[in-house]
N, C-alpha and C positions, 0 to 999 in steps of 0.2 A: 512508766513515765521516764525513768532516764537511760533506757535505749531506747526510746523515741528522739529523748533531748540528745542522746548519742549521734544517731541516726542526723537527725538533725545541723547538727553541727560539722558534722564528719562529709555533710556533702557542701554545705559553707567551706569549710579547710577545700576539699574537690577542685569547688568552682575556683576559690583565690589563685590554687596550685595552676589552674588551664588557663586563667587570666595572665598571671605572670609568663609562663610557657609559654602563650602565644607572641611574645615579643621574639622570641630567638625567632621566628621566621623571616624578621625581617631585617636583623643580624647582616645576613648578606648581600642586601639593598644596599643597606648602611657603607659597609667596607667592600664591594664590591670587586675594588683593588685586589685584596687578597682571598687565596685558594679555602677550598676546607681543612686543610692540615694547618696553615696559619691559624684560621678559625680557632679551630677544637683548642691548639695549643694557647694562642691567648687566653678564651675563654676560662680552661681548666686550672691555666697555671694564674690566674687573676681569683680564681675560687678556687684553687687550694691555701694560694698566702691569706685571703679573706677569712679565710675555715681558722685556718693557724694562731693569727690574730686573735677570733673572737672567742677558739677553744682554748687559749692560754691558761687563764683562770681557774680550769676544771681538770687540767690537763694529769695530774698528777693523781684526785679523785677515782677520775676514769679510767686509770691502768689499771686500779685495783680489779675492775668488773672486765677487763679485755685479757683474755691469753689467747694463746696461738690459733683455736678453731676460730676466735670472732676473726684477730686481724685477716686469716685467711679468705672469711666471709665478706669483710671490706674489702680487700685486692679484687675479689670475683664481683661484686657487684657493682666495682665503681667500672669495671673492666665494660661490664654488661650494659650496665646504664647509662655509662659515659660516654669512653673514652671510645669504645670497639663500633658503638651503638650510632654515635656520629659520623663516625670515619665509613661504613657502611649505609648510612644511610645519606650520607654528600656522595657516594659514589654511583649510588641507585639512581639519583638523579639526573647524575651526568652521563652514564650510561644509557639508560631507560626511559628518561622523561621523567618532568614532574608527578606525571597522569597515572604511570604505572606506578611510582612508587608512592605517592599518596593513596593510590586505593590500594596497595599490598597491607602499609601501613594502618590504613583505618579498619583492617581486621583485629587489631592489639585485644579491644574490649572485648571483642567477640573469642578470641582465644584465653583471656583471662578471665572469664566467668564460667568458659566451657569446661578448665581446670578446678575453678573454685566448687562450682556444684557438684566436685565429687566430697566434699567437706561435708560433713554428720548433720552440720544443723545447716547446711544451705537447702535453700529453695530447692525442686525437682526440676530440672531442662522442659519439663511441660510449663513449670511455671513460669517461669524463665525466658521461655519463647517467642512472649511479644515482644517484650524486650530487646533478644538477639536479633529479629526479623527489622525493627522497626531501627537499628544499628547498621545491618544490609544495606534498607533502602537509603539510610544516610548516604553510606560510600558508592551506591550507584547515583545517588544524586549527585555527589559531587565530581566525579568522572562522566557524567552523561552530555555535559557539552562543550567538554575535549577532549573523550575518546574519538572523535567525528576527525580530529584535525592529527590525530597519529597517523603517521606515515610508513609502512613498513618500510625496513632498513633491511639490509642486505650484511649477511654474515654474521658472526658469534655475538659482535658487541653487544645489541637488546638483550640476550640471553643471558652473561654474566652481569649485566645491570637489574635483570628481576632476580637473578639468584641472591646479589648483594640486597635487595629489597626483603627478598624473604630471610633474609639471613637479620638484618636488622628487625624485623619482626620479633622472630623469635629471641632474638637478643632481650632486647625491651621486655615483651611479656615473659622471659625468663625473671628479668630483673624485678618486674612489677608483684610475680608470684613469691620469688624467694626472698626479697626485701619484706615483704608484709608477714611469714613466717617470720624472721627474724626480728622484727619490731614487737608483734607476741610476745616471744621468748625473753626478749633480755630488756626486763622492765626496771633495771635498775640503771637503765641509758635514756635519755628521754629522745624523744625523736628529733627534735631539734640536735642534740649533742651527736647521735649517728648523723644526721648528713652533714654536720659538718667534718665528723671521723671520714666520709665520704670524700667530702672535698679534699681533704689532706692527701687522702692513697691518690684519687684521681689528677691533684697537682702532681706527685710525683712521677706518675703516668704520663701527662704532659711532655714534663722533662724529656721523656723517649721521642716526642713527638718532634718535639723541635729542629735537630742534625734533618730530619726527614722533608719537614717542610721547607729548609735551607737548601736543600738538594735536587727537591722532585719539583720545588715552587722558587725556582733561583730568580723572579722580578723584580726589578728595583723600582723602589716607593721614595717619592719626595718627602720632605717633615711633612706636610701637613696631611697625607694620605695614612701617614704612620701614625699621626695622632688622632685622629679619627679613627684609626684601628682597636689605638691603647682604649679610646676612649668607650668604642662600643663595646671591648670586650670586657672591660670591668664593670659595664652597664648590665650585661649580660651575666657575669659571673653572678653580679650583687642579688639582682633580684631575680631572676633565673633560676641559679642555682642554689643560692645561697637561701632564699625567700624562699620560692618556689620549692624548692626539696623538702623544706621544713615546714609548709604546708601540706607536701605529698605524705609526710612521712606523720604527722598528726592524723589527717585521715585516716592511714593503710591501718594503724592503730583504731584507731575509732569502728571501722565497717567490716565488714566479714568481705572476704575474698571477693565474691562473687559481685558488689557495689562497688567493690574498688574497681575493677574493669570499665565500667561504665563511666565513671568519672574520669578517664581520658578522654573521652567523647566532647571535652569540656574545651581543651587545650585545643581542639579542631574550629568549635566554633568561633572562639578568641582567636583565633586565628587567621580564620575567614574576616570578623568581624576588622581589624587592624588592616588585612589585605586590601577592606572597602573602603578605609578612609585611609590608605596610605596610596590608592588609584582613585580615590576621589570621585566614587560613585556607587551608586544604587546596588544591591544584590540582585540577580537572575533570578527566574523562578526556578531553575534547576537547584541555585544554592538556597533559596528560602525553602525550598523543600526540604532541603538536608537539614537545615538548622531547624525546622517544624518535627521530622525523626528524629533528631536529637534528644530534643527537648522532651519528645514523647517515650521514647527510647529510658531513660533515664527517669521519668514518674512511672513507668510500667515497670522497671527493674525496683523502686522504694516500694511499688503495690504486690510485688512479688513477694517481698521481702516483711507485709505485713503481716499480723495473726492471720491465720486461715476458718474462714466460717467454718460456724460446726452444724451437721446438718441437721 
C-alpha cells in the first residue's frame, strides 16, 4: 500500500512539475523583444535571488550536510539542467527549426528509462516496451504535420543546429538521471531545499551570462519592453523554477528511475495544451494523437511497473 500511495503521488508531483514547465514555452511569446541569452539570464538570475531568499533560514543547517563532492554535484547539474541545457536548446531552434528540435527532444523519456532499466529492481525493456513505443509514436505525432513544410537549406547551418539539439538531449537526460541518484543519496536535504541549492549555483551561472547577452544581443529595449521582460522572467523563475523543480525533485525521490523518464512526457502536453489556448484553437488530429500516446504511454510505463502475475 504505500508504494502504491508512493507511486501515486510521485506521478501527481510529475504532472504538477509538466504543468508549471509548460509555461516557459511561452516565455518567448511573451518577451519576444529579447534573445535567449537575455532569456536564460533573467530567468536564472530572478531564480537564483528567489532560491537565496527563501534558503536563508536553513542556510547554515545545510552546510553541515554539503562538502565539496555535493557543491561540486550542484555546479554540474545546474550547468546540465539549466544554464548549458537552455542556451543549447534556444540555439537548436534557431539553427534547425522548431520541428527538428522538438522531436530530438521528445526522445528525453525514452533515453531516461533506457538508462533506468538497467537498475536491479527496474522492470525488463520487454516490459518496458509499450511504454517506449507508444512515447515514439507521441514524437512522430507531433512532427507529422510539420515535417511536410521543412525546407531543405543549404550548407552546415541545419547540421550544427541538430548537433545543438542532440546535445541538449543529452544534457537534460544527463541531468534527469544524475539528479535523481543524488536525491536517493543525501536524504538529509529535502528536495525542495536542493533545488533551491540549485537555483543559487545556477544564479551565479547567470551572472556569466549577462557581459555575453550585452554583447552578442546589443538591441535597445524601451521601459515598457524591459518590464515586461523583468516581469516574465520572474514569473518564470517563480513557478518554473522555483515551483516546478521542487515538484521535479519530490517525484525523482518518490519513483524509481525508469517512471521518472516518462513524467516528462507531461511537460510536452501542458505544453501543447497552453500553445492551443494561447493560438486560440482546437488541436489537430496529429496532436490529439500525440496527447492520446501520451497518455497511454505513461499508464503502460505505472502497468509495467506493477506486481508481476505469477503463473
Amino acid at each position: 500500500m504505500s508504494e502504491m500511495r508512493n507511486t501515486i503521488v510521485g506521478v501527481s508531483f510529475g504532472a504538477a512539475a509538466g504543468a508549471v514547465w509548460g509555461l516557459v514555452f511561452l516565455a518567448p511569446e511573451l518577451a519576444g523583444d529579447f534573445g535567449p541569452l537575455y532569456l536564460a539570464a533573467g530567468r536564472y538570475l530572478a531564480y537564483g535571488l528567489i532560491a537565496a531568499v527563501l534558503l536563508m533560514p536553513r542556510w547554515r543547517t545545510l552546510m553541515r550536510h554539503l562538502g565539496r563532492t555535493e557543491w561540486i554535484a550542484l555546479i554540474w547539474l545546474s550547468l546540465l539542467g539549466n544554464t548549458l541545457y537552455y542556451i543549447l536548446l534556444s540555439s537548436a531552434v534557431q539553427l534547425a527549426g522548431v520541428t527538428v528540435t522538438s522531436l530530438v527532444i521528445g526522445f528525453i523519456p525514452v533515453v531516461v528509462t533506457v538508462v533506468g532499466s538497467r537498475d536491479a529492481s527496474a522492470p525488463s525493456l520487454a516490459r518496458l516496451a509499450p511504454s517506449l513505443l507508444l512515447g515514439f509514436g507521441a514524437v512522430a505525432c507531433i512532427g507529422w504535420q510539420t515535417l511536410g513544410n521543412v525546407r531543405a537549406e543549404a550548407g552546415i547551418t541545419p547540421l550544427i543546429g541538430l548537433l545543438c539539439a542532440v546535445g541538449a538531449l543529452i544534457s537534460w537526460a544527463s541531468f534527469a538521471i544524475v539528479n535523481s541518484r543524488w536525491l536517493v543519496r543525501l536524504r538529509e536535504v529535502s528536495a525542495h531545499e536542493w533545488s533551491l541549492l540549485l537555483g543559487i549555483v545556477t544564479g551565479l551561472q547567470a551572472v556569466l551570462l549577462v557581459p555575453f547577452a550585452l554583447l552578442l544581443e546589443p538591441t535597445a529595449h524601451d521601459a515598457a519592453a524591459w518590464y515586461r521582460f523583468l516581469t516574465v522572467s520572474a514569473a518564470v523563475a517563480l513557478f518554473a523554477s522555483v515551483v516546478g523543480n521542487a515538484f521535479w525533485n519530490t517525484m525523482s525521490r518518490l519513483l524509481p528511475l525508469t517512471m521518472v523518464g516518462q513524467m516528462i512526457l507531461f511537460e510536452t502536453a501542458f505544453a501543447l495544451l497552453y500553445g492551443f489556448l494561447w493560438e486560440a484553437r482546437l488541436p489537430t488530429v496529429p496532436e490529439l494523437l500525440a496527447i492520446a500516446c501520451m497518455g497511454a504511454s505513461v499508464v503502460t510505463c505505472l502497468t509495467a511497473h506493477g506486481p508481476k502475475r505469477k503463473a
